[in-house]
Structure formats: structure tokens, C-alpha cells
Backbone bond lengths (Angstrom), bond angles and torsions (degrees), N, CA, C in turn:
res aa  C-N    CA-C-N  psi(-1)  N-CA   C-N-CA  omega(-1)  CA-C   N-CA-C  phi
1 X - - - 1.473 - - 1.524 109.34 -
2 X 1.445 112.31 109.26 1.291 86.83 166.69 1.828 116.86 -125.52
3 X 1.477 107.25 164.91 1.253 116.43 179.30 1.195 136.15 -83.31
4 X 1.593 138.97 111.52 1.644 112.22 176.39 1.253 109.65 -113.13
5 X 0.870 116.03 -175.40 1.220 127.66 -155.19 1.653 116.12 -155.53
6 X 1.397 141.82 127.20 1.358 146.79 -156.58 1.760 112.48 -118.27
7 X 1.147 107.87 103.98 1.075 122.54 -174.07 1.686 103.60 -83.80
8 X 1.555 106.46 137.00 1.776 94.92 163.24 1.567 122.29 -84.89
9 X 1.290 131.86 152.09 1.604 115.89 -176.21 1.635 86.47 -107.88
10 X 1.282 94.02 152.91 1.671 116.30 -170.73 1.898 98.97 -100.94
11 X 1.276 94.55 121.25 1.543 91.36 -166.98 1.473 111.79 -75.01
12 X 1.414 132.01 173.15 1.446 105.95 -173.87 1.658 106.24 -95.49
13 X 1.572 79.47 148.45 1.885 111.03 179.96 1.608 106.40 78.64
14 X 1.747 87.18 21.51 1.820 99.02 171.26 1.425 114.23 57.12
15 X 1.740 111.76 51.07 1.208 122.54 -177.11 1.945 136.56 60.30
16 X 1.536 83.08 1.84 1.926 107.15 165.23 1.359 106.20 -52.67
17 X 1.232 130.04 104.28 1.545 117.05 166.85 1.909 98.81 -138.48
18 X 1.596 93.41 168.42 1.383 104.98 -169.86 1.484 107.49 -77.34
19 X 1.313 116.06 -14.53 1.844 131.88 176.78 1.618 108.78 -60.47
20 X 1.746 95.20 -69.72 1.558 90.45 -176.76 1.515 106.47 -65.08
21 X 1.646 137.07 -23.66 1.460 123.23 177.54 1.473 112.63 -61.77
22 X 1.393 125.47 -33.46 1.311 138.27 144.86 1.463 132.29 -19.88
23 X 1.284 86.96 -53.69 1.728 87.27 -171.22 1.914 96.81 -103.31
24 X 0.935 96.44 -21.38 1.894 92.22 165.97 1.304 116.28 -64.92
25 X 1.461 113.57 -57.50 1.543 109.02 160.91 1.291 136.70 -18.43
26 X 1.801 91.31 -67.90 1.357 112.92 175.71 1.304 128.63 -56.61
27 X 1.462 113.39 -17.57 1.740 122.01 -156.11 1.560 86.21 -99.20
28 X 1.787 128.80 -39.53 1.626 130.83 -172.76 1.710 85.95 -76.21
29 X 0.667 139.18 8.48 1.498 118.86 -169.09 1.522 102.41 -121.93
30 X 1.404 118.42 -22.10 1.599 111.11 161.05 1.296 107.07 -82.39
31 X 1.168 139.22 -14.88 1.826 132.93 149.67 1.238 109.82 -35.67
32 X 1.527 129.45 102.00 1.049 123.50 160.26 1.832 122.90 -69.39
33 X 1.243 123.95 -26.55 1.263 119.91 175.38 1.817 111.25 -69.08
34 X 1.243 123.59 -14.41 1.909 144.23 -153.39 1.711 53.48 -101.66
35 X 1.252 119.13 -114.92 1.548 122.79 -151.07 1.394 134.96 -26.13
36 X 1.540 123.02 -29.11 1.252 131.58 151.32 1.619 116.84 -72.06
37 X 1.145 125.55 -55.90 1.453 114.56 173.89 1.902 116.76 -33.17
38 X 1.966 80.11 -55.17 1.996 81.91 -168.11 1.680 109.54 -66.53
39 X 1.064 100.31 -36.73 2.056 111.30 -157.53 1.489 89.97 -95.83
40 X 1.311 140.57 -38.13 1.470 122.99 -154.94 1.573 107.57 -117.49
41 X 1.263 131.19 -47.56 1.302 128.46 -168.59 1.913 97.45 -74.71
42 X 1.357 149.01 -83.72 0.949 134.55 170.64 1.454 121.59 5.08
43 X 1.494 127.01 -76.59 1.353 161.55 -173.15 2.046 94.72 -42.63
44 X 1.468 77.56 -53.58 1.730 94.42 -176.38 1.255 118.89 -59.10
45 X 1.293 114.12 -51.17 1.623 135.20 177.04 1.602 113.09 -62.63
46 X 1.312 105.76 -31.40 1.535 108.20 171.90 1.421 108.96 -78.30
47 X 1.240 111.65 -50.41 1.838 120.30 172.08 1.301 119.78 -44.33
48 X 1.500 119.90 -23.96 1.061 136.74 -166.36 1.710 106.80 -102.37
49 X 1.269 106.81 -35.75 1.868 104.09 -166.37 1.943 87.41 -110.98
50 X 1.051 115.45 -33.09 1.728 113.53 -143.75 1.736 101.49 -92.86
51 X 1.447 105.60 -16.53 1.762 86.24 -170.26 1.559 105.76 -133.60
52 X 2.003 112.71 63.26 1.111 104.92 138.15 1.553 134.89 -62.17
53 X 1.154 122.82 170.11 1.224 115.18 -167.60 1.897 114.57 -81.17
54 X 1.207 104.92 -22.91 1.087 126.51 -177.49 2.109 100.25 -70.72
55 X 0.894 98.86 -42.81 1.825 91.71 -175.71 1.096 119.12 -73.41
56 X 1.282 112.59 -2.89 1.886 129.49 -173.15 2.053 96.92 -68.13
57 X 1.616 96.90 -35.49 1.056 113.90 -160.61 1.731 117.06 -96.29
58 X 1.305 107.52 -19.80 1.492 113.10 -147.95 1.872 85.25 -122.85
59 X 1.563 91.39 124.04 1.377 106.43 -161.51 1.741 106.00 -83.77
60 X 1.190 118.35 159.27 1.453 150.65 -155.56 1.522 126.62 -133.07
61 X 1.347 115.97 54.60 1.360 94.50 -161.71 1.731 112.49 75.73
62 X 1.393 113.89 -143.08 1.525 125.74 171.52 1.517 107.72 -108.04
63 X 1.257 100.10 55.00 1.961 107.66 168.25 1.538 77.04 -161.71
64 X 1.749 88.00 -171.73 1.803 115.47 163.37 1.673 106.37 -105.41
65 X 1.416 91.13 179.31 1.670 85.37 -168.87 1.546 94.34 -75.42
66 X 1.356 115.21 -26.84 1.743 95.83 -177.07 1.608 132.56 -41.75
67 X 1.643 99.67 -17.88 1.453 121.24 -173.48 1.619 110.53 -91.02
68 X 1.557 104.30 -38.70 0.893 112.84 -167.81 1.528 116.67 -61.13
69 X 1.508 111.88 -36.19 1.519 145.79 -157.68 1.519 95.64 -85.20
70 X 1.639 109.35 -36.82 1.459 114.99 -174.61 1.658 110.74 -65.29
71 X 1.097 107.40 -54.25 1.684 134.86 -175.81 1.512 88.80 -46.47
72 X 1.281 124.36 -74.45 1.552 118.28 -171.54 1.422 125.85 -66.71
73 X 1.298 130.99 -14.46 1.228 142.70 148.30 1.424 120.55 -62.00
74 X 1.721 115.15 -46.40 1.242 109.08 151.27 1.880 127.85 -34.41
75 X 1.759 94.40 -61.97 1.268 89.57 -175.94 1.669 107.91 -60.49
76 X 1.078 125.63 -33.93 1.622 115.82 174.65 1.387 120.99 -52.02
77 X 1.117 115.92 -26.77 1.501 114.52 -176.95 1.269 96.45 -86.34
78 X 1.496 117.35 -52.22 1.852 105.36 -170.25 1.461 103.42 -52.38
79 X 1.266 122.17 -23.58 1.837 109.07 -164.33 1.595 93.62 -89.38
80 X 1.127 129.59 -40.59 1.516 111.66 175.67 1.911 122.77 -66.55
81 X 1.315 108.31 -42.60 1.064 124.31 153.65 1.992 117.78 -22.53
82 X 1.457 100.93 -79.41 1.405 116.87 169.02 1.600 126.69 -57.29
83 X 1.513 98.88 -35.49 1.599 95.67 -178.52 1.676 101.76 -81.03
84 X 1.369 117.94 -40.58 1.469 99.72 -175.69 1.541 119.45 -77.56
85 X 1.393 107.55 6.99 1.730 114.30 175.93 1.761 101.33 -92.67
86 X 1.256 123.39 -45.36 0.931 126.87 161.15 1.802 123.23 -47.82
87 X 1.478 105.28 -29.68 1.711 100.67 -156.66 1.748 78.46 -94.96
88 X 1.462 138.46 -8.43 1.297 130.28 -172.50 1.639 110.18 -32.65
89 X 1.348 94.65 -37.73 1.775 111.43 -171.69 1.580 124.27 -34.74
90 X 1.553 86.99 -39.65 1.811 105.86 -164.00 1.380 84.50 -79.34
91 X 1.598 166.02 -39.97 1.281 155.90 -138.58 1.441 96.11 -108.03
92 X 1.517 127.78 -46.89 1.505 116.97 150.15 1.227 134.20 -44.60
93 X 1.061 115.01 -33.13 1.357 120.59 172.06 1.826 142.17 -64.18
94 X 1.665 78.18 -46.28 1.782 114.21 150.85 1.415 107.59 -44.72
95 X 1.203 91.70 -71.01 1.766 108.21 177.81 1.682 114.79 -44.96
96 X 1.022 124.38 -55.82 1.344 115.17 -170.46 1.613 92.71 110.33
97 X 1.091 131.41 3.93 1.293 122.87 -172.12 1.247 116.16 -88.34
98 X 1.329 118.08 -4.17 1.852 131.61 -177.17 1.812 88.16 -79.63
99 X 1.720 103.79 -69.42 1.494 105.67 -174.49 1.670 117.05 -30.99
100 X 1.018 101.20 -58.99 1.755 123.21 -171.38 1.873 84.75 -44.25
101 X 1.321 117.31 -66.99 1.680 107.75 -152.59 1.752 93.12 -65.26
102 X 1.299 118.25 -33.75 1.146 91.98 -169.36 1.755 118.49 -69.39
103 X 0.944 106.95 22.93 1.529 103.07 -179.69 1.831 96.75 -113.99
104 X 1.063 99.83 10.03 1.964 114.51 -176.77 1.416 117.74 -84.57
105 X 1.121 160.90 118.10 1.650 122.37 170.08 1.224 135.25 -39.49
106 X 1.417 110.09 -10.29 1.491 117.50 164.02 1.346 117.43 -45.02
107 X 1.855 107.92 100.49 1.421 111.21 170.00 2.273 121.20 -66.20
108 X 1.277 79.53 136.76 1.836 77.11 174.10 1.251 129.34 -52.98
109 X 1.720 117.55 -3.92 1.687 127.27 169.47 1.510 103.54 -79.29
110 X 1.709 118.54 -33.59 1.175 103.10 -162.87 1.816 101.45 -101.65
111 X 1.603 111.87 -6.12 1.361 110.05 167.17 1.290 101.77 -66.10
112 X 1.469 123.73 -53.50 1.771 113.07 -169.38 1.339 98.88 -66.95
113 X 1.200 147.91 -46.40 1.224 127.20 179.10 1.429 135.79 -73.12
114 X 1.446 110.38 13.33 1.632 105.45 162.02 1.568 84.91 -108.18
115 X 1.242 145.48 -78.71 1.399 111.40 167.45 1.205 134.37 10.29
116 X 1.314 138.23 -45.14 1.347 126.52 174.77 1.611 100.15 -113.34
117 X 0.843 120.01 3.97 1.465 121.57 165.91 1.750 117.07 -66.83
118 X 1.714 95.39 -64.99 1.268 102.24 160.02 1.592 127.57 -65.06
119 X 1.662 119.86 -21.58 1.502 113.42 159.25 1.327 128.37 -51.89
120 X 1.780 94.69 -46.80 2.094 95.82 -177.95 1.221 93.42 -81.39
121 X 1.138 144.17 -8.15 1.809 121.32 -179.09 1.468 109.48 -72.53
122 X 1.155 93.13 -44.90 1.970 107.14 166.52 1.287 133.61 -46.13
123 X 1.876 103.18 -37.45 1.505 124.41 -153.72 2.307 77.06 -98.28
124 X 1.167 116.39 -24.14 1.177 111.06 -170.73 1.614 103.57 -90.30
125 X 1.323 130.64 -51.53 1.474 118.46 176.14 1.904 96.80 -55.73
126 X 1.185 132.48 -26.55 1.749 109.33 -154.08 1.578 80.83 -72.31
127 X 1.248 115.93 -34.40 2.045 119.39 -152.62 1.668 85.07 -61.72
128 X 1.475 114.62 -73.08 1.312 120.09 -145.94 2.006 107.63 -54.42
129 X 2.217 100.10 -27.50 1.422 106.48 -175.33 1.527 102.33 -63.96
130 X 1.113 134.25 -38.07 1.732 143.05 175.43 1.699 92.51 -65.65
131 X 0.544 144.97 -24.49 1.737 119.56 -142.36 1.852 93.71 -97.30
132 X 2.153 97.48 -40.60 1.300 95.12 -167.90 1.902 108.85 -88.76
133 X 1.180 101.17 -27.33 1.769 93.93 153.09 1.327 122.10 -34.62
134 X 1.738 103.74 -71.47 1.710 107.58 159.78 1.257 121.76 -11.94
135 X 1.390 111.53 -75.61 1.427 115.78 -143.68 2.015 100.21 -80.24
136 X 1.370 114.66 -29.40 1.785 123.56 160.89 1.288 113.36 -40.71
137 X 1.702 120.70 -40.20 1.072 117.06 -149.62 1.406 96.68 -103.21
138 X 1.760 133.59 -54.83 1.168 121.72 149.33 1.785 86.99 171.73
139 X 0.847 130.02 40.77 1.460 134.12 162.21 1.762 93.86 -66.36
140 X 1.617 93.23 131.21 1.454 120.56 178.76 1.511 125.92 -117.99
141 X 1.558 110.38 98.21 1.728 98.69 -170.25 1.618 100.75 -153.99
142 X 1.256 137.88 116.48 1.180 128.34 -171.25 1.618 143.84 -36.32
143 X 0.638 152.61 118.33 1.523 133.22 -130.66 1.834 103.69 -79.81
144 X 1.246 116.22 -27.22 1.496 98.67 157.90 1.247 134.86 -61.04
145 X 1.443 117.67 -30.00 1.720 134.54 173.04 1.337 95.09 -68.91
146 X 1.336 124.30 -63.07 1.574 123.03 166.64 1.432 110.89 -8.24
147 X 1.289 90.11 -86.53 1.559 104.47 -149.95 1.611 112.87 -74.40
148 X 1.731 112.63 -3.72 1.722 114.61 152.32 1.026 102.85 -102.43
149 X 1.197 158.58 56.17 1.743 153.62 111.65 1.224 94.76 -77.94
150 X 1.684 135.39 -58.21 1.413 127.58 -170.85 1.810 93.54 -44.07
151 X 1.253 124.30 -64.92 1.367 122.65 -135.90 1.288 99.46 -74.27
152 X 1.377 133.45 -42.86 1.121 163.72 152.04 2.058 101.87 -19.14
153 X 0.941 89.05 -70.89 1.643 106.17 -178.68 1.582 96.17 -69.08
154 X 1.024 140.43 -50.09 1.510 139.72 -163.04 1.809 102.93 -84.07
155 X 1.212 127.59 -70.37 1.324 119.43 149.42 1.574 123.16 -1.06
156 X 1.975 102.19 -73.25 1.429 100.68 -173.87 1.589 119.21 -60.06
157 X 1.157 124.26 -42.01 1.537 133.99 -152.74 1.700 106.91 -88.13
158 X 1.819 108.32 7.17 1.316 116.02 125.43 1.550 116.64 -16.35
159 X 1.333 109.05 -76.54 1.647 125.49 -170.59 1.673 94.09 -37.02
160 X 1.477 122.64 -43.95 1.159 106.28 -154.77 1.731 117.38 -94.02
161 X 1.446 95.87 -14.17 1.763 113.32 159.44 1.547 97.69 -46.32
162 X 1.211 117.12 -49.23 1.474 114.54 -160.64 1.622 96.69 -84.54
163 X 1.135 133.58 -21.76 1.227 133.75 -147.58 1.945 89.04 -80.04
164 X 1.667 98.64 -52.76 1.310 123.07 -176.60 1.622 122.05 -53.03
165 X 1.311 82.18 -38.39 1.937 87.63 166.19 1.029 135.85 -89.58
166 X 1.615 111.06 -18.87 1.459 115.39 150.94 1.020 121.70 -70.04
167 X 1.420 136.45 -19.38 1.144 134.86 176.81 1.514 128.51 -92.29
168 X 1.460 103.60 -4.40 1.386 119.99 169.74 1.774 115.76 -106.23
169 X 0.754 99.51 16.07 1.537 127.31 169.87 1.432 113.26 -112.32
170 X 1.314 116.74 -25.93 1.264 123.40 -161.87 1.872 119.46 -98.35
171 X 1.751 89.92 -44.55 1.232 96.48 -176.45 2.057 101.47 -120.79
172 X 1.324 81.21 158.80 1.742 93.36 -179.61 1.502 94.46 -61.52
173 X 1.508 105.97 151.63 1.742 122.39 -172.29 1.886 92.98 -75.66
174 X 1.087 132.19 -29.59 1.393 101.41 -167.42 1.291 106.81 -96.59
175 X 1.587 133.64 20.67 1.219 143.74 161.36 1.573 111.37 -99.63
176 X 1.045 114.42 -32.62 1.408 130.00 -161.68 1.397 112.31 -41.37
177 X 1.476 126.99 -78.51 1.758 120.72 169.07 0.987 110.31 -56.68
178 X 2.047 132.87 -52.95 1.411 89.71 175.58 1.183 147.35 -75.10
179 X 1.373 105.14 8.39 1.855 100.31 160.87 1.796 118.50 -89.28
180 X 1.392 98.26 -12.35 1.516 94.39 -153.11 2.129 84.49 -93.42
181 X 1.195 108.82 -39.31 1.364 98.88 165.25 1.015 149.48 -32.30
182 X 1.470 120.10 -57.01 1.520 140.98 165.89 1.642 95.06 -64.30
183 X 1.414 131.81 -55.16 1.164 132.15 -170.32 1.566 109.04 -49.15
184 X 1.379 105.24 -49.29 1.538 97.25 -170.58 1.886 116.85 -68.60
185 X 1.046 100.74 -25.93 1.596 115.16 177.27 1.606 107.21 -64.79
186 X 1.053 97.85 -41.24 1.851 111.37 -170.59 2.228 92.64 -76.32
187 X 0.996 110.22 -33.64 1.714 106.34 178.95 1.207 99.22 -88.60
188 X 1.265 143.30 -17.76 1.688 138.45 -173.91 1.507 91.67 -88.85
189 X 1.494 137.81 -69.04 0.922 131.18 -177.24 2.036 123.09 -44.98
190 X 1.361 96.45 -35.83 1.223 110.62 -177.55 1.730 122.22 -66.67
191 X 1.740 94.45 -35.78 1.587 116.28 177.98 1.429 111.16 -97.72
192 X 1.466 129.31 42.65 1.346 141.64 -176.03 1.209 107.69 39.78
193 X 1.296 127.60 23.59 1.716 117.51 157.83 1.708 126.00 -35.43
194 X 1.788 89.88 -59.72 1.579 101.64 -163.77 1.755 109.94 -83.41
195 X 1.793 98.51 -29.29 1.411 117.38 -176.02 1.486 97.90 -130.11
196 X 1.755 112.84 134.58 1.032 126.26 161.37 1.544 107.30 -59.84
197 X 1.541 91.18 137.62 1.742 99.50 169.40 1.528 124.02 -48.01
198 X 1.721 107.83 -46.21 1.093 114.12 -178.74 1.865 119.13 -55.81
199 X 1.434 109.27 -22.96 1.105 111.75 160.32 1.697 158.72 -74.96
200 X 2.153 89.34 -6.94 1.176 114.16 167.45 1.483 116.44 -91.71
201 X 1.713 102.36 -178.25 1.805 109.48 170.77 1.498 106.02 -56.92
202 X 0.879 126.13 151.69 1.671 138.18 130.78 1.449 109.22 -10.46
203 X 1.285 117.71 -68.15 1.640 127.53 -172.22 1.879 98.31 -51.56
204 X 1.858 102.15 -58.45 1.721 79.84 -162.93 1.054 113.70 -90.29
205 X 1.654 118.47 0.44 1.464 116.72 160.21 1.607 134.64 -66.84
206 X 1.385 105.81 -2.73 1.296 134.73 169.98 1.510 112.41 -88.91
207 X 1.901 119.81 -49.66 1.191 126.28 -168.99 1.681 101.37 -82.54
208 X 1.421 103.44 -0.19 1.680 99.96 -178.23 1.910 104.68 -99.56
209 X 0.998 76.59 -2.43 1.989 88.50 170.85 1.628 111.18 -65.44
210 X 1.535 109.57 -42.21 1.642 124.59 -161.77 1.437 95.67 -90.15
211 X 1.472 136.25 -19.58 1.738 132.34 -156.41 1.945 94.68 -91.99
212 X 1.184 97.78 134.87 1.660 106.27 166.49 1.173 126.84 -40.60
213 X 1.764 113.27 -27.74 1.577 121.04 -174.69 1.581 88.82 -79.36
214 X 0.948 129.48 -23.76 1.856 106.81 -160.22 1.154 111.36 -93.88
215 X 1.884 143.58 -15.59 1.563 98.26 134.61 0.656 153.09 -89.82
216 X 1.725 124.09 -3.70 1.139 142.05 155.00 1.273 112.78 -24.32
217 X 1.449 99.58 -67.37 1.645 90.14 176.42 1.070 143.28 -116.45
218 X 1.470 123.16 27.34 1.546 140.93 116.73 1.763 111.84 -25.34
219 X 1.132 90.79 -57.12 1.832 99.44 -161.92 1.748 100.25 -68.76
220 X 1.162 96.68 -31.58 1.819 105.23 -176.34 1.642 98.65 -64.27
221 X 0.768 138.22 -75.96 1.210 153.79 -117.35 1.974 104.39 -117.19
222 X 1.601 110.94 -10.93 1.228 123.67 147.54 0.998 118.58 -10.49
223 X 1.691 134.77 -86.90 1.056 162.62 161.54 2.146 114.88 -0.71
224 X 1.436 103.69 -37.59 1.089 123.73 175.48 1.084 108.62 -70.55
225 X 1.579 138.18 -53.18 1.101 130.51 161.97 1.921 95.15 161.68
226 X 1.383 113.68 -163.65 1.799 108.82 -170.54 1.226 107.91 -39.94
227 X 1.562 132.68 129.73 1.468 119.82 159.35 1.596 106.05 -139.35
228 X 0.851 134.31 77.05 1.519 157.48 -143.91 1.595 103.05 48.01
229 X 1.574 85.74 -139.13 2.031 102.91 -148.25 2.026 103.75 -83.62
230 X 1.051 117.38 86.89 1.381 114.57 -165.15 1.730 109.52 -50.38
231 X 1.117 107.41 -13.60 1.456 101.43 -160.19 1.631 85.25 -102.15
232 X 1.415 135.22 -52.19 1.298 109.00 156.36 1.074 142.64 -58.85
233 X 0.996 128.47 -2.24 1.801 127.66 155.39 1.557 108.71 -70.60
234 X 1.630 113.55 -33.34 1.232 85.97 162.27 1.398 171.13 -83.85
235 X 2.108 83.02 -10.17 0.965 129.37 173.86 1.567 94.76 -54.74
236 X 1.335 127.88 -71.95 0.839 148.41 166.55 1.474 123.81 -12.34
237 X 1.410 128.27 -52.30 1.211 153.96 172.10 1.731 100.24 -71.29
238 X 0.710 121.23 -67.74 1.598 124.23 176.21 1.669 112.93 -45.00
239 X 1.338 123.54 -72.15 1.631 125.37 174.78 1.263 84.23 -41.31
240 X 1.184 130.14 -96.83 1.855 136.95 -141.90 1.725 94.22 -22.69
241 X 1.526 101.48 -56.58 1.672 114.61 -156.75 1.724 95.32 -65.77
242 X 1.006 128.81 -33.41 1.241 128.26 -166.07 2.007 101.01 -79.79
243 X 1.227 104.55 -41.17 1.415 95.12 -176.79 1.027 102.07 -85.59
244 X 1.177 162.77 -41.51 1.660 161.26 165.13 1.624 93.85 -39.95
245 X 0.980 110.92 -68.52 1.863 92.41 -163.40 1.272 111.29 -85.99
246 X 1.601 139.65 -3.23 1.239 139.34 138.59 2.002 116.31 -37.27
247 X 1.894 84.77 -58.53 1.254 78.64 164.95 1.244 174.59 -68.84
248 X 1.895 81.82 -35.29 1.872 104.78 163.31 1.978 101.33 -68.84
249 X 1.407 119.80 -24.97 1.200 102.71 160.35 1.233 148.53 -57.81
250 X 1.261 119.88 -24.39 1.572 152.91 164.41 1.600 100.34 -62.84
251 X 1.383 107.08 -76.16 1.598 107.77 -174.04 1.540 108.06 -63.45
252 X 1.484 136.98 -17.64 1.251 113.51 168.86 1.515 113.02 -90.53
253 X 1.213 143.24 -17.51 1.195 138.21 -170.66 1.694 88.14 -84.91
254 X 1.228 132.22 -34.03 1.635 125.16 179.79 1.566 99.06 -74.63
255 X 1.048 141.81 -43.32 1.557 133.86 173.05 1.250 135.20 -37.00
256 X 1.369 114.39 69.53 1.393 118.28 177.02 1.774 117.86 -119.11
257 X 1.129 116.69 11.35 1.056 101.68 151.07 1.800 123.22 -118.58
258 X 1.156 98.37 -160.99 1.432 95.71 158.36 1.951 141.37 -108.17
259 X 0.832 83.29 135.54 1.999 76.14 -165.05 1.453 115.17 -106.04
């Protein structure tokens, strides 16, 4: 008598390919609400705070504030951008569509990593949709400083790929943006996104030290010249990133049913 037995083969890079990043793309991109958040509300928020006429003029570091205002709106869009590419998870999950792959050779290193693949691709069109608004409207910043705030800003909001997948692990999908929405506005405002630090108390200019938005966008916006403690923003950037993907690690290795 004998026995066999059927092994699965692990495809290479554990089923990572540029096809399924393709069609993931493609599937967030017929979301019309994913497409207004990343491409339209950002753009808006800068239109709205960044191009009095007066900041065209009134210098920033080595830009004007029109640039300056741009850069942090950027980073607002990359973090909504990224967290709702990241939170995709919780609507798969709903779905039954997590279960289904796991019966795929698709390993769960290379599921989270087109997950954040498709997050920074997202978190990178919202940056570049702000940057060229910016530059129409009259944001002033040299195009090398430019183009390291993008990288700078796109790089950081990493943290929020992770932020997004823990949180789509975390919370049921038909709660999911609207909590994570208001949330992210409430940490941008908190991490001098909307308001320069220099313009708050002491107290929350201190409590904006501990919020995810504040090195993000410290580190973004570097480039301009001193804008607080660089080495704590990075500090800063690192913990956040470490507990977010500690965490979405926790909640996906506990994910075995369906919710």
C-alpha cells in the first residue's frame, strides 16, 4: 500500500507578481470614493488653506508658504491615500476573499506586500496630484527641494500602509473609513499638518511630538530648511512604523475567521 501525498509549490517571490499588483490597482481605482479622497480632497484642502495671495509672497524657509502649505497637504493626501489602500483588507475580509487566497500559494508576506505596494502607489499619485496643483497656482521651491519633500513625504507615509492594515484587520469593513477618516484628519491637525506647531500652546506642541502626523511631516517638509527636532521626527517615524506593523502582524496571524 502505498501513500502519497500532495505538496503545494510556493510560486516564486511567494506569488508577488506585477499582474496581480495590476489588477489590485486597477480594482482601487474603479472605487470612486478611493479616487476622490486621494486625487480630489487633498488638492482641495491645499486650494483652500495654501493659495492666499499673500503666501505667494511671504517666504518659508527656501520656498514661499504656498509650497510650504503644498508639501503638508501632500503629506495629507499620501496618508489617506495609503491608509485606505492598506485598510482594503477589512472589505476582503467581509468578502471571504482573504479565505479564498489562502487556499492559493499566495504566501501572506507576499499578500501584505502587494497591499502596501498598491498603498504607496496611491500615497504617490495623491503627492505628485498636490505638488502639480502647487506648482499652477504659484508654490515656489526649487525643484531639487521639490522633488525630496515628494520622496521624503512618500517614503514616510509607509507608517501609514502599516497604519491601514492594522486597521483593517482591526475593525469591521463597513466601519472602517468612517472611522479611519475623521481619525486621520484629527492626527494631521494634531501633527501640525493643518496648523503650524509654532502656532499652538506649548502643551499641544509637545502632545504633537507623540501623533504619527508629526514626523511624517517634519521629515517632509525638511527640505525647506529647520522645522523642529529632525532626529525626533525620526525617532518618531520609526516607533509609529514599528507598532503598526507589529500590529497588523498580530491581527493577521489571529485572523482566521471571517468577520
Amino acid at each position: 500500500m502505498t501513500t502519497s501525498t500532495t505538496t503545494r509549490t510556493v510560486p516564486p517571490l511567494g506569488g508577488f507578481s506585477p499582474t496581480f499588483l495590476r489588477l489590485e490597482l486597477r480594482r482601487l481605482m474603479r472605487n470612486k470614493r478611493a479616487v476622490i479622497f486621494t486625487l480630489v480632497m487633498p488638492s482641495a484642502f491645499f486650494l483652500l488653506f495654501g493659495t492666499d495671495s499673500s503666501y505667494r509672497t511671504e517666504r518659508a524657509g527656501h520656498g514661499n508658504v504656498t509650497a510650504y502649505v503644498m508639501v503638508s497637504m501632500a503629506v495629507y493626501g499620501a496618508m489617506i491615500a495609503t491608509t485606505s489602500g492598506g485598510a482594503m483588507v477589512a472589505t476582503e475580509r467581509a468578502l471571504g476573499w482573504s479565505r479564498q487566497l489562502r487556499l492559493t500559494p499566495l504566501t501572506p508576506v507576499a499578500y501584505v506586500a502587494v497591499k502596501v505596494a498598491v498603498a504607496m502607489t496611491m500615497g504617490l499619485v495623491a503627492i505628485v496630484a498636490v505638488f502639480v496643483v502647487g506648482h499652477l497656482v504659484g508654490a515656489d521651491l526649487a525643484l531639487g527641494r521639490l522633488v525630496l519633500c515628494g520622496v521624503l513625504a512618500w517614503v514616510c507615509t509607509l507608517v501609514f500602509a502599516a497604519f491601514g492594515l492594522f486597521m483593517g484587520y482591526l475593525l469591521p469593513s463597513e466601519n472602517v473609513m468612517q472611522i479611519l477618516g475623521p481619525a486621520l484628519a484629527l492626527l494631521s491637525f494634531a501633527g501640525g499638518l493643518f496648523v503650524p506647531l509654532e502656532q499652538m500652546s506649548d502643551v499641544f506642541a509637545l502632545v504633537a511630538t507623540f501623533t504619527p502626523a508629526y514626523g511624517v511631516g517634519v521629515l517632509a517638509r525638511s527640505p525647506f530648511g529647520e522645522d523642529g527636532s529632525i532626529w525626533l521626527a525620526v525617532v518618531n517615524v520609526l516607533a509609529w512604523a514599528t507598532v503598526f506593523v507589529l500590529g497588523a502582524a498580530w491581527r493577521m496571524s489571529r485572523d482566521t475567521q471571517r468577520v
